[in-house]
C-alpha positions in Angstrom: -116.1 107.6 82.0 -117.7 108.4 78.6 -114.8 107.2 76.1 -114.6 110.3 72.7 -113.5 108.9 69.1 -111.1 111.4 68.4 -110.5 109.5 64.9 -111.6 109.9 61.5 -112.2 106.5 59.9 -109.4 106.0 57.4 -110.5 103.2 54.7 -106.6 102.5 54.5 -106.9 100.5 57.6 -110.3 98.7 56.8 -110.0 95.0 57.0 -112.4 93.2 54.7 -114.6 90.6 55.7 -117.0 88.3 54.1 -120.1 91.1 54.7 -118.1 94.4 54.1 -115.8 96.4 55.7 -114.2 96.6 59.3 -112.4 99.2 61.7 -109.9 98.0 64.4 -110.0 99.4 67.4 -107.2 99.0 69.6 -105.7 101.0 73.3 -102.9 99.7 75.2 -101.8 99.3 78.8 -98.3 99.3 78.5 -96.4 98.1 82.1 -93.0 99.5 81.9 -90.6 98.5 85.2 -88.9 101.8 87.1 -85.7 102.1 86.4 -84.4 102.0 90.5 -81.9 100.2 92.9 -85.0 99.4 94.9 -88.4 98.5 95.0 -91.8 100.6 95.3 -92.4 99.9 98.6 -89.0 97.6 100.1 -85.0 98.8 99.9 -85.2 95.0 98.1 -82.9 94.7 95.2 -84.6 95.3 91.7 -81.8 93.7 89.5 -82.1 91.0 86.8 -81.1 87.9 86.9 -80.7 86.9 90.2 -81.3 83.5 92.1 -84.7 82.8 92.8 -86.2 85.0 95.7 -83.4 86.1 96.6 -84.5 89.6 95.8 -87.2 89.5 98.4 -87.8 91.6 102.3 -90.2 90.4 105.0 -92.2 93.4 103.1 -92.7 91.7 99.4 -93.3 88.6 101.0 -96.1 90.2 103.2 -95.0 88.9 106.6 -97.5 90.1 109.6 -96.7 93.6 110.5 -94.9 94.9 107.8 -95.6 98.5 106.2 -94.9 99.5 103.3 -92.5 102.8 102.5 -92.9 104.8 99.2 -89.4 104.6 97.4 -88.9 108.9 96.5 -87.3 107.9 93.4 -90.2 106.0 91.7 -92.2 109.1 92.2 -89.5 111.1 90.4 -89.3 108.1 87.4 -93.3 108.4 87.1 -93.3 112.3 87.0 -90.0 112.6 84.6 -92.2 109.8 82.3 -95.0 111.9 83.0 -93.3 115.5 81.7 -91.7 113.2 78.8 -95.4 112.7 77.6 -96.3 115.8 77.7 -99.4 115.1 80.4 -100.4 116.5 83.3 -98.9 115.7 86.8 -101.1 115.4 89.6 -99.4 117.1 92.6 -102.1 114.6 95.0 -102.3 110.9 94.2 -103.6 108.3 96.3 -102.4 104.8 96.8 -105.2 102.0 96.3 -106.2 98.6 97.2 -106.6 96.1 94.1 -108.1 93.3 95.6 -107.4 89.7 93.8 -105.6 86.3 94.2 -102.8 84.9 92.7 -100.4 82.3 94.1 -97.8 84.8 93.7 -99.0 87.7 94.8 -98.6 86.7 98.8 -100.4 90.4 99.7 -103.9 89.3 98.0 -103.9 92.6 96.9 -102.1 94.3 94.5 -101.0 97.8 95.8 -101.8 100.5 92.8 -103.6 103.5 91.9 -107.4 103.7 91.1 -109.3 107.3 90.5 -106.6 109.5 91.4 -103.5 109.0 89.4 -99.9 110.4 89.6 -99.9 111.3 86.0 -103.3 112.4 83.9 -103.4 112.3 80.2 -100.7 113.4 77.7 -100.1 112.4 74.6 -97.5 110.3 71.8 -96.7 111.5 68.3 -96.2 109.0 65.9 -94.5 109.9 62.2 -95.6 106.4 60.6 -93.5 105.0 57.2 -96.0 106.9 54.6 -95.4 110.0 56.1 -98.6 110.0 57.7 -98.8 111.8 61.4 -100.8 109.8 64.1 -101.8 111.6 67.6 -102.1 108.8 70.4 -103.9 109.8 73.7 -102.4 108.9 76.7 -105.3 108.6 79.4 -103.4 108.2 82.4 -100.0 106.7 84.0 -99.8 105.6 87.3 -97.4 103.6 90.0 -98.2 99.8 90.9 -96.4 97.0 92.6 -95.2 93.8 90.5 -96.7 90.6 91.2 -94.3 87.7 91.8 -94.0 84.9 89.2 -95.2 81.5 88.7 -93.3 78.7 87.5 -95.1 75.7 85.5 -92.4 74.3 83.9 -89.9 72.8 86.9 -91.1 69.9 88.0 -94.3 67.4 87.2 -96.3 67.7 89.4 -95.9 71.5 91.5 -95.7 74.7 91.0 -93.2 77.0 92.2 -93.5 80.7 93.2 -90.3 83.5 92.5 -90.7 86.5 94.3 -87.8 88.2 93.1 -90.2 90.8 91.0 -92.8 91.0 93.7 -93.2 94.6 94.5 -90.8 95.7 92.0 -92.2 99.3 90.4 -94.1 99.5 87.5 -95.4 102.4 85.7 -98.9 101.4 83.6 -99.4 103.9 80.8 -103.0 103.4 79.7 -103.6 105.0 76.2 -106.9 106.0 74.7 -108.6 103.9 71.9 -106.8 105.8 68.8 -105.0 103.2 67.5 -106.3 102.0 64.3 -104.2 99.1 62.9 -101.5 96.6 64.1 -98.5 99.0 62.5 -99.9 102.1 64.4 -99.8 99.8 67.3 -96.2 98.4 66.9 -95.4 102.0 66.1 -96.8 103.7 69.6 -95.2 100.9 71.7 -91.9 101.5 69.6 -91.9 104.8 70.4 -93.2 104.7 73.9 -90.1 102.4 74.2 -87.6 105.0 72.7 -88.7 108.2 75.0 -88.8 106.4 78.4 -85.2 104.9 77.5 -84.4 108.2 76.4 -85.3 109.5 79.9 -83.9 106.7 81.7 -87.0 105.4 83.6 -87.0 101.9 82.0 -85.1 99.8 79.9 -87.6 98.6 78.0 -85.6 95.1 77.7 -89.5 93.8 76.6 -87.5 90.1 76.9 -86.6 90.6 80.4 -90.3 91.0 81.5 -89.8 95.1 82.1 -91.7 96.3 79.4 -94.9 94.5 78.4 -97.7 95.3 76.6 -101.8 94.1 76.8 -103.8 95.5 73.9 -107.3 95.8 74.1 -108.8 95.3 70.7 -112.1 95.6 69.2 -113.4 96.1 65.6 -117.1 97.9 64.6 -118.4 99.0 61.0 -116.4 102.2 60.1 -117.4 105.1 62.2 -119.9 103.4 64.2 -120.1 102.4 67.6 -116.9 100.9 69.4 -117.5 97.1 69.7 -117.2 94.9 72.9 -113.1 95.0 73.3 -110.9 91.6 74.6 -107.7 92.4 76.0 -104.7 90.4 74.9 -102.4 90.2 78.3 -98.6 90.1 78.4 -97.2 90.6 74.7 -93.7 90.9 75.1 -92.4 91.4 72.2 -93.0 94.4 69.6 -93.5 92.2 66.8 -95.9 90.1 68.4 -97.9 92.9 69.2 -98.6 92.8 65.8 -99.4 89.5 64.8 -101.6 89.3 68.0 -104.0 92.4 66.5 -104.2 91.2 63.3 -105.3 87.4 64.6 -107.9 88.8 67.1 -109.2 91.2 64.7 -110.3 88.8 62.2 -111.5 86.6 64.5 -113.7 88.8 66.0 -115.0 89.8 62.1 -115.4 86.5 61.8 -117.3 85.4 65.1 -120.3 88.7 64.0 -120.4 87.9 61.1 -121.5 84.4 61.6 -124.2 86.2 63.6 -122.5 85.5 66.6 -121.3 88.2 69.5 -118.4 89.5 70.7 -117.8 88.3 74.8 -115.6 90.8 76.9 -112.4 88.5 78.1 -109.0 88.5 78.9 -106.9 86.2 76.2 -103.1 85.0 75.7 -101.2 85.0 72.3 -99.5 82.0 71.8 -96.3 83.3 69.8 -95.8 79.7 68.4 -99.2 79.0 66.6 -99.6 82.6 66.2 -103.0 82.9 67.5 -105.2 84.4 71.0 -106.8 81.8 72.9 -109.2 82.5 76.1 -107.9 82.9 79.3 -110.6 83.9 81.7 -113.3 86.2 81.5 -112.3 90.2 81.9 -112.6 91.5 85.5 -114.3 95.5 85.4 -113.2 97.8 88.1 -115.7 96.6 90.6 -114.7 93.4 90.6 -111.6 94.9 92.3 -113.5 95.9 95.2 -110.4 99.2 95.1 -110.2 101.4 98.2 -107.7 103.9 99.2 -104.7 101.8 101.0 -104.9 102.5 104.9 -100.9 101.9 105.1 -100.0 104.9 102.7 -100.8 108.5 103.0 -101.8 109.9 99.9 -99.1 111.3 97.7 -98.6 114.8 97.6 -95.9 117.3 95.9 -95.2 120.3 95.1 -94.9 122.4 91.8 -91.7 123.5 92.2 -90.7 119.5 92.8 -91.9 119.6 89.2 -90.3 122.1 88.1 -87.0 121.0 89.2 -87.7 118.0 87.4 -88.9 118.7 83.8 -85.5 121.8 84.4 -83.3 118.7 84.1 -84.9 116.2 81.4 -82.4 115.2 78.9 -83.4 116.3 75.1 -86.2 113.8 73.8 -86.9 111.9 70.3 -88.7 114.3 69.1 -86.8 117.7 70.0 -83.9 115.5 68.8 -84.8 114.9 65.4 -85.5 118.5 64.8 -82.4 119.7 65.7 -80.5 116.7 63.6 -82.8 117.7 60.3 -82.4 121.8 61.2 -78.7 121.7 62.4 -76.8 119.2 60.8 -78.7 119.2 57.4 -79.4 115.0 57.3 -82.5 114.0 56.2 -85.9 113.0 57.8 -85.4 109.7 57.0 -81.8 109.2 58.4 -82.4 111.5 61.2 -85.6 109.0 62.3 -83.3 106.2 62.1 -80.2 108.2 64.1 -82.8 108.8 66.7 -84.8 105.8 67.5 -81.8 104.5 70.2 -79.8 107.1 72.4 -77.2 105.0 72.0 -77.4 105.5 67.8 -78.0 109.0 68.4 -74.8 109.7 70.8 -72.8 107.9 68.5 -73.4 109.4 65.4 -73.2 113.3 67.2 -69.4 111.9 68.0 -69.0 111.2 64.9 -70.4 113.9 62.8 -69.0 116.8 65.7 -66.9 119.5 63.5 -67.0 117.0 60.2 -69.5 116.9 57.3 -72.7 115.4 58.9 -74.1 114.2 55.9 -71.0 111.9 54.8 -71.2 111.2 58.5 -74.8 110.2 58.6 -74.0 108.1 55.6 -71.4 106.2 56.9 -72.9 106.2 60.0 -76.1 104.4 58.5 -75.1 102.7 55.2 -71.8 101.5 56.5 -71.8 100.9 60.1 -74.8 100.4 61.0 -75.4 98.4 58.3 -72.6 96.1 58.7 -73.5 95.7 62.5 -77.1 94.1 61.7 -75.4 91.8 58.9 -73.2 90.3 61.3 -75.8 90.7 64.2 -73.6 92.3 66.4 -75.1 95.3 68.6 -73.5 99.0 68.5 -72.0 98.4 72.3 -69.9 95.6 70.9 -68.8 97.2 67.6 -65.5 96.8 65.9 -65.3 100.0 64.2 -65.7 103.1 66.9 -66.9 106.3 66.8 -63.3 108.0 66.8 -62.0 105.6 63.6 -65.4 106.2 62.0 -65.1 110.0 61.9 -60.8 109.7 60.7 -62.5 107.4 57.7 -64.9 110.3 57.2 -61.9 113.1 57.1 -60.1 111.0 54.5 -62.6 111.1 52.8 -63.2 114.6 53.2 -60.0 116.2 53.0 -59.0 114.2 49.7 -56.8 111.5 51.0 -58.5 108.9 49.9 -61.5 108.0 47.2 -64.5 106.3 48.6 -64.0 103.0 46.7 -60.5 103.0 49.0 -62.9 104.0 51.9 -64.6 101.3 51.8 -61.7 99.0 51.3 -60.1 101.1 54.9 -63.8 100.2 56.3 -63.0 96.8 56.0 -59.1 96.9 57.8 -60.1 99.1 60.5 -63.6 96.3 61.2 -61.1 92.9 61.3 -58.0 94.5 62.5 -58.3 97.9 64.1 -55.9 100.7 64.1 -56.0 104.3 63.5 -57.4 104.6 59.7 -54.5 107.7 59.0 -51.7 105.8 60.0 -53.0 102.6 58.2 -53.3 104.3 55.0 -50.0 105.8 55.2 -48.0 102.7 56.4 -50.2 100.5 53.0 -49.7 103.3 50.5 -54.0 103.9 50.1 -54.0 107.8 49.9 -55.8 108.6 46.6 -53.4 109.9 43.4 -54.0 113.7 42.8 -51.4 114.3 40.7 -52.9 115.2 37.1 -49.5 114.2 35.6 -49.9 110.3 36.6 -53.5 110.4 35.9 -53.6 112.4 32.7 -51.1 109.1 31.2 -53.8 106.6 32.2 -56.6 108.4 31.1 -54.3 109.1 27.8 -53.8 105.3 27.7 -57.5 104.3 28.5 -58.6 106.7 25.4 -56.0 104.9 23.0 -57.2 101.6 23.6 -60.8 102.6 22.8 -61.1 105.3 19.9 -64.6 104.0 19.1 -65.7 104.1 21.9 -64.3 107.6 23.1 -65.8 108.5 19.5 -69.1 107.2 20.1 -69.2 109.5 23.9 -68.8 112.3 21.7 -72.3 111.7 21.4 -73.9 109.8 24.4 -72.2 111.8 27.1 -73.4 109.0 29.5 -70.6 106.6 28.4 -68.3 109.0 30.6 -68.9 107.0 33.1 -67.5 103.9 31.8 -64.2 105.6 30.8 -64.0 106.9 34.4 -64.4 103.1 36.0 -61.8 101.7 33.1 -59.2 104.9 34.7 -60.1 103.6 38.3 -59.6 100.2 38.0 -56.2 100.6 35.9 -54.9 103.1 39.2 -56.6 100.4 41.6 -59.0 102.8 43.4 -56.7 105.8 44.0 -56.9 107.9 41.0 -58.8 111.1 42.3 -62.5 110.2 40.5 -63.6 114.1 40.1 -59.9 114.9 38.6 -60.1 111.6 36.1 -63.7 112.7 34.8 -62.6 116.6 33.8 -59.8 115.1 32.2 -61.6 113.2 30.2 -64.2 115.6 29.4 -61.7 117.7 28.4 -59.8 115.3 25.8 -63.0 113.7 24.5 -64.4 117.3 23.7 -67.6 117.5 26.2 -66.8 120.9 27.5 
């Protein structure tokens, strides 16, 4: 397959080394677990957690005789991903034959798919944090069986082998080589992440195991020909996916520079020394030995299977964010963050629904969320819900209160609960509105500092100093917009 650079070298993403400039390179193969009761190929349970192998059938564990039976609603995950990324479905697929050993693979062959996939290529938009708009290809996606797991680390002297994930289903999205630097790369998997939770075909928990990541990074002179690639297996973390480009890049700059060359291998990141080490040399496709899987007929659907399915996807980040910018009038910036989790984005259309979306959006963000990561508490488990959230935000609205006495209800409503309304009522917080009471302490503000109220006669700014003095003599609940006319008024700035 003859492999296009659809980029245009960008010296913002040159790393320097001792001889001149260099450009990363960098695709990903991105396994994200299906999001099913069942397995791929065995009514075995899929769920987390469990005692070891006790999530297994006489299937995973490859006992003589036993066949394996397509799960339906894995095919539907795959295509739904499929539609999500804009790509093309394949209505034919065909199940292969990956031929290699591992102790916990009991098979000695993974079951997967080769040249014909069940998803071709789509394609992921990225909006990085300058604004800048990044097309990632999306060569192909296509249904696998899990491997089982090894475990080093329970006794001295063995090994032991957990099935529980053997045969479990796993979508591999495969981009194309358009990723440029470590924050595009973090980027793409972030919002790979965000559209197939937002479709519901994987949870993307990366620190379960059912999202992982192995990057294949290279680095050339800019514009010229791609370099030999090493593929970094298993990041499971977002953030590590990161500090494992930027390592390998430099050390392959530094290993050509020295005169040296670049060998194709698969490598490990080692989180704690923050470095990729060698872990054995990187198979090619015909090291595989892949044929079409004698047990499984090939896959075959029809369009209006399809149809049925991309009828029913939920709305997606993307569409999403359009219609939070165009209908509700928030900006790109907090319509990004209100959409990178369902879960944010549910919440704040609860609370913004027939209110002010931009006071909603700000309380939303500023307030709430900001609060939550503070006290590192996620939104599931928060004190403050969406309901009391939006009566702070009519308070607000509708005059009751000011937002200095907001923020003081805020803090009530997070350590104590209650309905915000009734609080303010029962603790006398409702905002003072009436022009008599507040005209006598702006009156007695202005008395106690001629000079000053002489001296705003000419720096208008210092208006806002005679405002604060009014507020802090009421406590909080002298209307602020009523207190600054008045004083405009009776300094003479009107």
């Amino acid at each position: 397959m003859t492999i296009v650079d659809t980029r245009t070298p960008d010296p913002k993403k040159f790393i320097m080394g001792a001889t001149g400039e260099w450009e990363i390179v960098i695709g990903m193969e991105v396994h994200a677990q299906v999001t099913s009761e069942a397995k791929l190929f065995s009514g075995a349970s899929t769920s987390f957690g469990n005692d070891p192998n006790a999530n297994v059938s006489l299937v995973d564990a490859a006992m003589p005789g036993m066949l394996p039976v397509i799960n339906e609603e894995c095919v539907r995950q795959a295509i739904r991903t499929g539609l999500g990324l804009k790509a093309e479905i394949n209505l034919k697929s065909v199940f292969d034959r990956k031929n290699y050993f591992y102790p916990d693979l009991p098979q000695g062959y993974q079951i997967s798919q080769f040249k014909q996939p069940i998803v071709g290529e789509g394609i992921i938009l990225l909006e990085m944090k300058d604004g800048e708009k990044v097309e990632v290809g999306v060569e192909r996606l296509h249904l696998e069986q899990d491997a089982g797991k090894s475990l080093h680390d329970q006794h001295p002297t063995m090994s032991f082998v957990d099935l529980n994930r053997s045969g479990v289903a796993l979508m591999e999205i495969v981009s194309k080589p358009d990723i440029r630097c470590a924050d595009e790369a973090k980027a793409y998997l972030t919002k790979l992440r965000t559209i197939l939770r937002y479709l519901g075909t994987c949870d993307g928990n990366m620190d379960q195991g059912s999202m992982r990541a192995d990057v294949n990074v290279s680095v050339r002179r800019p514009g010229g020909e791609f370099g030999t690639r090493c593929e970094i297996k298993n990041v499971n973390s977002i953030r590590f996916v990161g500090q494992a480009i930027e390592y390998e890049a430099r050390r392959q700059v530094g290993i050509l520079e020295d005169g040296g060359e670049i060998v194709q291998e698969t490598r490990l990141f080692d989180a704690n020394k923050g470095e990729t080490r060698s872990m054995r040399s990187k198979e090619e496709a015909h090291d595989y030995r892949y044929f079409p899987d004698p047990d499984l007929l090939p896959l075959e659907f029809t369009q209006e299977f399809v149809d049925e399915l991309a009828a029913n996807l939920p709305e997606l980040p993307d569409e999403k964010k359009a219609r939070f910018i165009n209908d509700y009038g928030v900006t790109t910036y907090d319509a990004e963050i209100l959409t990178s989790e369902l879960r944010f984005a549910n919440f704040f259309e609860k609370v913004a629904k027939g209110r002010d979306a931009k006071l909603s959006a700000n309380w939303v963000i500023n307030e709430l969320f900001g609060r939550l990561n503070k006290e590192g508490i996620a939104l599931a488990n928060t004190p403050v819900s969406a309901d009391q959230l939006g009566a702070i935000v009519d308070l607000i609205k509708n005059g009751t209160i000011s937002g200095k006495i907001a923020k003081d209800l805020f803090e009530i409503v997070w350590t104590e609960g209650g309905d915000p309304a009734v609080i303010v009522e029962e603790r006398g917080m409702k905002q003072v509105t009436d022009l008599g009471a507040i005209e006598a302490a702006v009156d007695e503000i202005l008395a106690a500092n001629p000079d000053k109220a002489e001296q705003a006669k000419e720096k208008p700014g210092m208006l806002g100093w005679f405002v604060g003095q009014v507020m802090k003599a009421s406590k909080g609940k002298a209307n602020p917009q009523a207190v600054s006319d008045l004083l405009k008024a009776k300094i003479g700035l009107e």
